[in-house]
N, C-alpha and C positions, 0 to 999 in steps of 0.2 A: 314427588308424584304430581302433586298439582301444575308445579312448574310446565312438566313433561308434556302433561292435557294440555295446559295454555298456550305453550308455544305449538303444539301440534291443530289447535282451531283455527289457531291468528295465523300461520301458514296454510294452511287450506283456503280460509275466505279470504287473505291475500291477494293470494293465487290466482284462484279463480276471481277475481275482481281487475287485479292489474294483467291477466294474460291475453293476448290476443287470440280470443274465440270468435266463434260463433255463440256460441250460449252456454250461461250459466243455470243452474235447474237443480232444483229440490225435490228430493222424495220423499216422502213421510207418510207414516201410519202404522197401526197395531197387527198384531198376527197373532194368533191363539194357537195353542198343542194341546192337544189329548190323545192321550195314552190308551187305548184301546184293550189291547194285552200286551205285554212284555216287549215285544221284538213289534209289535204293529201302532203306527201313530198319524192320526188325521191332524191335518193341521189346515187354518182358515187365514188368510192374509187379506187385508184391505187398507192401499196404496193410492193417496192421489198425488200429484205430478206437476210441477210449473213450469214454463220453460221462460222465455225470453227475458233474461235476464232475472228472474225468480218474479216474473210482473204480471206473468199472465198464466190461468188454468190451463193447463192440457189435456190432461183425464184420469179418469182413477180406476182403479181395478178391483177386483176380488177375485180370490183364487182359491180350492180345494184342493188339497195332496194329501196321497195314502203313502206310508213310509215305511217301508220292512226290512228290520234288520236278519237278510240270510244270513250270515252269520258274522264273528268279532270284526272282521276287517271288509265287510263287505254288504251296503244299503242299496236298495232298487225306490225310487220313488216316482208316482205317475200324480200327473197334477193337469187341472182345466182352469183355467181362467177366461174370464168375461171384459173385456175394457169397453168401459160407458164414456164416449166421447162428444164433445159439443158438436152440433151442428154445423156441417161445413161440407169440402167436396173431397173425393178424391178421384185422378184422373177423368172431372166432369162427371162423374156420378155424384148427386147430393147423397151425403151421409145423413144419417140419426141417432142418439145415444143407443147402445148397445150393440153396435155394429162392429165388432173386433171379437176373435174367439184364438184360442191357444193351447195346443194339448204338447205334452212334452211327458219323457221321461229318462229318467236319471239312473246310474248307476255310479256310487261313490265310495271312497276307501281312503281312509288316514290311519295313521299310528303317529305314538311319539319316540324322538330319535335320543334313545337312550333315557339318561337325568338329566337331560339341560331344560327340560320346560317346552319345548319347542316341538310341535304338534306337525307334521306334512301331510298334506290331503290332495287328491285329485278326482275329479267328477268328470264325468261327460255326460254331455245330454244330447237327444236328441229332439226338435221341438218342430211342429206345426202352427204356423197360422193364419187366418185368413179373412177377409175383409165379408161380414153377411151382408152386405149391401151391392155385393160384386161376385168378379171371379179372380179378384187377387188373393193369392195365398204366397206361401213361400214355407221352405223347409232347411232348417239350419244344423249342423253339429257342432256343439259347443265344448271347447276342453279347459277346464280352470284350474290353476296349482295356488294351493293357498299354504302358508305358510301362519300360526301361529302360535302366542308365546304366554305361558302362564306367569304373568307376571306379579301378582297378587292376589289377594280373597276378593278384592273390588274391579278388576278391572285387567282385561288380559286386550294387547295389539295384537293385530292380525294385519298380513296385505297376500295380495292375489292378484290375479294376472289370468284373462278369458280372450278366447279365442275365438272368433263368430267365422262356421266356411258355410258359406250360402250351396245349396246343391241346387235341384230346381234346373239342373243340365248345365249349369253355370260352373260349378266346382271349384269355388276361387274365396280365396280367404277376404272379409269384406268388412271386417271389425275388430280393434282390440280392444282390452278395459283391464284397466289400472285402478287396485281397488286397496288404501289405506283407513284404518278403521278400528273400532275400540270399543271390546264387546264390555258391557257394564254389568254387576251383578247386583240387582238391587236387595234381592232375597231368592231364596231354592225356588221360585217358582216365577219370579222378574226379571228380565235381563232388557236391556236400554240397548240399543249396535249403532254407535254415530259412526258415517265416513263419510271420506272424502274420494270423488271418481273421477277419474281421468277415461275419454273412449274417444277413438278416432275409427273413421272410414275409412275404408279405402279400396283402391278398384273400383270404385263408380266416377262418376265426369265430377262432382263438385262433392266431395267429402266434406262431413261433417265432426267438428271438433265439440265436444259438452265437457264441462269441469260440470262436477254436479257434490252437492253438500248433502246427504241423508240421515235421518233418524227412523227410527224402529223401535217398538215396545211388543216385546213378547211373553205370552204369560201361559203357561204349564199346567195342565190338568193334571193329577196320578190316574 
């Protein structure tokens, strides 16, 4: 096991170190669950962001979703997030922190395929977001197939695969994302989720490539 983590980190920040990008980028931060009643669960995320080469701040986030399980094979979740971002321009509008907003929501569905351990899931979302300093927004449909594997009491892989179609009268597929990762269990109520991201553009004049390294601590109310 240990082996398995090691060589799966040292190929990640490899990777992402010796590949020809544009940028390498770190996510990191905590998210909180609580359990509301049974099938209903709030959950709080805060996310900040590095980009150019892991050297410089980009922004960070917070976010609120309500999560309801209709029923065994079937969750609706609605969520807002706030992105507080440095000072700067976009298309010659000056920016200020707090000037990014995002509403989205999801419906999602997995089961597992038979006794092998191996978990199938697929989401879509739909998401809004838009610039408060401006009149850019934009409007996305996103569909992700995630795939993973109970591999022990400590530590189960997962990888996924996301689809970004920009609408907005545009209608054209504008994103993918390649998502390797390794959900950790610290106790029934801590779970650790490092991964490694692979995302390209495409359909715009100069597409953007990020390798990005993530961590996550999530921790469970009853």
């Amino acid at each position: 096991m240990r082996k398995l983590i090691l060589i799966f980190l040292v190929l990640s920040v490899t990777h992402a170190l010796n590949a020809q990008t544009k940028d390498v980028q770190l996510w990191a931060g905590p998210s909180l669950k609580y359990n509301i009643l049974k099938k209903l669960r709030l959950d709080f995320e805060q996310q900040v962001r590095f980009n150019q080469n892991i050297s410089n701040y980009e922004f960070t986030y917070s976010e609120f979703s309500l999560k309801y399980e209709v029923f065994k094979y079937l969750d609706v979740k609605t969520s807002f997030r706030q992105s507080f971002m440095p000072a700067g321009t976009l298309n010659g509008t000056a920016l200020s922190d707090n000037d990014r907003s995002r509403f989205s929501l999801d419906a999602s569905t997995s089961d597992k395929v038979f006794k092998t351990g191996i978990k199938v899931g697929y989401r879509i979302r739909y998401q809004n977001s838009w610039e408060n300093n401006s009149n850019v927004s934009s409007n996305y449909i996103r569909n992700k197939l995630e795939l993973e594997y109970n591999l022990s009491k400590l530590v189960d892989p997962y990888f996924n695969y996301e689809s970004f179609y920009r609408l907005n009268k545009l209608n054209q597929f504008r994103q993918d994302r390649y998502t390797l990762g390794l959900t950790w269990r610290v106790n029934k109520k801590i779970d650790i989720d490092s991964f490694y991201r692979f995302q390209k553009e495409k359909n715009v004049k100069h597409p953007e490539t990020d390798y990005i390294i993530g961590i996550g601590v999530s921790y469970e109310f009853n």
